[in-house]
C-alpha positions as CSV (number, residue, x, y, z in Angstrom):
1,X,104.9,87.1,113.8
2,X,103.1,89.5,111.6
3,X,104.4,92.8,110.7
4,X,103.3,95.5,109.8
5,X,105.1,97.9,107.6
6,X,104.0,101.5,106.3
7,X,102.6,105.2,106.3
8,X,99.5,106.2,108.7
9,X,97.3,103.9,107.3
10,X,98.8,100.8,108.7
11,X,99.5,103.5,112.0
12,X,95.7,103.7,112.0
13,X,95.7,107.3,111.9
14,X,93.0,109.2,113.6
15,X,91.4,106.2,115.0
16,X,94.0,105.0,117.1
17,X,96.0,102.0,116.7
18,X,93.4,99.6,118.8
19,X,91.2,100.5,115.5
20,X,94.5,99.7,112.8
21,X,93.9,97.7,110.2
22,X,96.7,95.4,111.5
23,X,95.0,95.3,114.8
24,X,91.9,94.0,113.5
25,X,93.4,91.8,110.8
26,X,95.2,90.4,113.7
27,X,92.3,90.0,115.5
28,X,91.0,87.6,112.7
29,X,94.3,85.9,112.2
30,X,94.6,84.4,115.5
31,X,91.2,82.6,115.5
32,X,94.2,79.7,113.7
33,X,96.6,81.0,115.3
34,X,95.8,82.4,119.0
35,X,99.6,83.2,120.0
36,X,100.4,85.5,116.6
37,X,102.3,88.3,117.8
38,X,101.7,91.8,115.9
39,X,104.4,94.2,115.3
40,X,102.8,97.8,113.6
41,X,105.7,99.7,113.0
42,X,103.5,102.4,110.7
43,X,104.6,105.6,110.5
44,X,102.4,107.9,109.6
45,X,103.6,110.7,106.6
46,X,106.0,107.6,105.9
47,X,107.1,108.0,101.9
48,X,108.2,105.0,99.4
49,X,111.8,106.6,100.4
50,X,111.5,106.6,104.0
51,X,110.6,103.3,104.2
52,X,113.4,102.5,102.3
53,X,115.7,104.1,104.9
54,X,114.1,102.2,107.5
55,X,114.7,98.9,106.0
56,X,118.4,99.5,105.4
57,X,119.3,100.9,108.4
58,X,117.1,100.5,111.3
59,X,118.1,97.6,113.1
60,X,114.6,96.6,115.1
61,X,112.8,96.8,111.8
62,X,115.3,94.5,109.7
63,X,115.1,91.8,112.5
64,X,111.2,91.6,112.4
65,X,111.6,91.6,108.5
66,X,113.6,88.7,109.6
67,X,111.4,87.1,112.0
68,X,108.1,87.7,110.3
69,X,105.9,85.4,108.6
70,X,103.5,87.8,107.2
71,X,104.3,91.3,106.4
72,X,101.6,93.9,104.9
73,X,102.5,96.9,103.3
74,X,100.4,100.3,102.9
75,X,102.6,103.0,101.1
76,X,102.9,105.7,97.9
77,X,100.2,107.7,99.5
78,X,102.0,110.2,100.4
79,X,104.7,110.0,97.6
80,X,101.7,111.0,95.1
81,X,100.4,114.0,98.2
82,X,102.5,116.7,97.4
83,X,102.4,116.3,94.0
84,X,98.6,116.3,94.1
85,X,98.7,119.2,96.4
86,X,100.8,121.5,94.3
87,X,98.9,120.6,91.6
88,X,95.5,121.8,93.0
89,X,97.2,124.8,94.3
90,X,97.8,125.7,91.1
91,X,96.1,128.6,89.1
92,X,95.0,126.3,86.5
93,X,94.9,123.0,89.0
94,X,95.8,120.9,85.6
95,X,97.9,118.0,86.7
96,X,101.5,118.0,84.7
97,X,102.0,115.3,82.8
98,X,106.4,115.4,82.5
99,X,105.7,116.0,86.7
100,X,103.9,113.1,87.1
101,X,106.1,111.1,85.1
102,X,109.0,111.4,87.1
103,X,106.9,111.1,90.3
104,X,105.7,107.9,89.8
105,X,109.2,106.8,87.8
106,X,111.5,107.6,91.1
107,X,107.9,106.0,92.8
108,X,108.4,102.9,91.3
109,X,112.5,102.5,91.3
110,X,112.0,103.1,95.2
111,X,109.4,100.6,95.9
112,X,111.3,98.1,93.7
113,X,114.7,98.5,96.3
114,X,112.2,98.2,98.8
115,X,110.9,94.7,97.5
116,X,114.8,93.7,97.3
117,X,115.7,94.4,100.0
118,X,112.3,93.0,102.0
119,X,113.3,89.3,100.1
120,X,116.7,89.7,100.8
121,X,115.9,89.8,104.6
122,X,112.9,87.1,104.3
123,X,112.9,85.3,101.4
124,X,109.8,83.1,102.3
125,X,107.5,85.9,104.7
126,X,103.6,85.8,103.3
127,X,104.1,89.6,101.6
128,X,100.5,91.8,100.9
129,X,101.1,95.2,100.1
130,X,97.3,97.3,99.4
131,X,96.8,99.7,96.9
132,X,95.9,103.4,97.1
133,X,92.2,104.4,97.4
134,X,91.3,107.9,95.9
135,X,89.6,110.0,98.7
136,X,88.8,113.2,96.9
137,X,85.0,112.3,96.4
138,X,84.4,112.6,100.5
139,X,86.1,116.1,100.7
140,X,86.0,119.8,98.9
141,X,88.0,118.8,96.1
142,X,85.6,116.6,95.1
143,X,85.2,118.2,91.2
144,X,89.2,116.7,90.7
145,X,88.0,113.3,91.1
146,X,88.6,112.2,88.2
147,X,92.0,113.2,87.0
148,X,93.1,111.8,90.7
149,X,91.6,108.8,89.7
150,X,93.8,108.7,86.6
151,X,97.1,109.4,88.6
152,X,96.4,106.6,91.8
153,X,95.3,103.9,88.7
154,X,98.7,103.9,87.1
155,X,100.2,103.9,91.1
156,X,98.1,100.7,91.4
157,X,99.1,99.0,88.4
158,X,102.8,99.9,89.4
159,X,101.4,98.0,92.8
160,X,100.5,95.0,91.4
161,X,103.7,94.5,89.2
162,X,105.6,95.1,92.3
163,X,103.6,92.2,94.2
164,X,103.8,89.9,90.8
165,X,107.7,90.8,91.1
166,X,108.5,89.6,94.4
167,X,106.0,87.0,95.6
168,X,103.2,88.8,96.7
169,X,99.5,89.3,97.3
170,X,97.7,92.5,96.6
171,X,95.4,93.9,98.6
172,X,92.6,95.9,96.6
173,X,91.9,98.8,99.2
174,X,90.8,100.9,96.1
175,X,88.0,98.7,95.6
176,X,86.5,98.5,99.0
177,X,86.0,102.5,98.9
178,X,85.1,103.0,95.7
179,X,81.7,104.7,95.7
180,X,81.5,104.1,99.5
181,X,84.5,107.5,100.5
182,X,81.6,109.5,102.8
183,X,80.6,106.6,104.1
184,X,84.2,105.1,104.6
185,X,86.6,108.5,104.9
186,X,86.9,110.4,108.3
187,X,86.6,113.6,109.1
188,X,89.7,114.8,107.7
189,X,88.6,114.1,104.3
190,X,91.8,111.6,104.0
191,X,92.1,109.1,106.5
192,X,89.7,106.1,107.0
193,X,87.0,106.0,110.1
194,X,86.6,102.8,112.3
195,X,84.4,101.3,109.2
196,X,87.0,102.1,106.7
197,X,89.9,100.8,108.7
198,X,87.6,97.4,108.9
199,X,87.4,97.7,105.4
200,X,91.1,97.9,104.9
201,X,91.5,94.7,107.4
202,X,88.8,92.7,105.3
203,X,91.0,94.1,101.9
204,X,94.2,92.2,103.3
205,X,92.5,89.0,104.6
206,X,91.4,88.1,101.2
207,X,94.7,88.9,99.6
């Protein structure tokens, strides 16, 4: 079984979940393996925390943990969202650095219980978790580009420590839509479109 664990981009938000990632990564998988059963369980505003909570005490999603022998991971978007948003609503929109820290300090203590408890369930589950792309350069806050480049680069490297940590493959999202976001972001200026969900799928099959 494959699972698939996360916010709305494994819910394959705005496309529908026909169009997921996980659908179309599935679609791949079972040309070696036609019976592969998929499981998206992607929630979509699902935090680092939330997930958390779901792995600990919902029952249907520990016993696919369980029965899973591949499990892909999008999530930390929205951990980093409201911290970016109050940010730019800001009078100066400069990004605080003391803010941040803790953001992505309680990010990464979270994402690390998550990984525990994950192997605890499955020890020996295929795990591929993506990292964050930065959409800003498809939308109006295009000019803040960079300095949300410099926050979602040290939410990757936390990413690929985590995967290192406990057995895992990465997934490099980021580097499918870099340079590409108005070709690859929908209309909300957020989410991926059909291509950018492809994308995503083509991320996680060579992780």
């Amino acid at each position: 079984m494959y699972l698939a664990l996360g916010d709305s981009i494994t819910a394959g938000y705005g496309v529908g979940t026909i169009f997921s990632f996980p659908s179309i990564y599935a679609q791949f998988l079972r040309r070696r393996e036609p019976n592969l059963l998929l499981r998206n369980v992607g929630v979509n505003g699902l935090t680092t925390g939330g997930l958390l909570v779901l792995l600990r005490q919902n029952a249907a999603i520990r016993r696919y943990v369980c029965q899973a022998s591949l499990i892909t991971i999008t999530i930390g978007s929205n951990d980093l969202l409201q911290f970016l948003r109050n940010s730019l609503r800001s009078s100066a929109c400069i990004f605080s650095p003391a803010q941040l820290s803790l953001t992505l300090v309680s990010m990464g203590k979270t994402v690390s219980q998550i990984g525990e408890e994950i192997r605890r369930i499955n020890p020996k589950a295929t795990l591929k978790i993506g990292t964050l792309y930065n959409p800003l350069p498809a939308g109006p806050y295009a000019r803040f580009t960079c300095q949300a480049q410099q926050i979602i680069d040290q939410a990757n490297m936390m990413i690929a420590a985590w995967a290192n940590r406990y057995g895992g493959n990465v997934a490099y999202i980021n580097r499918e839509f870099r340079g590409k976001e108005q070709q690859l972001i929908g209309p909300d200026f957020a989410h991926p479109n059909v291509t950018g969900y492809q994308r995503i799928a083509r991320a996680f099959s060579r992780a």
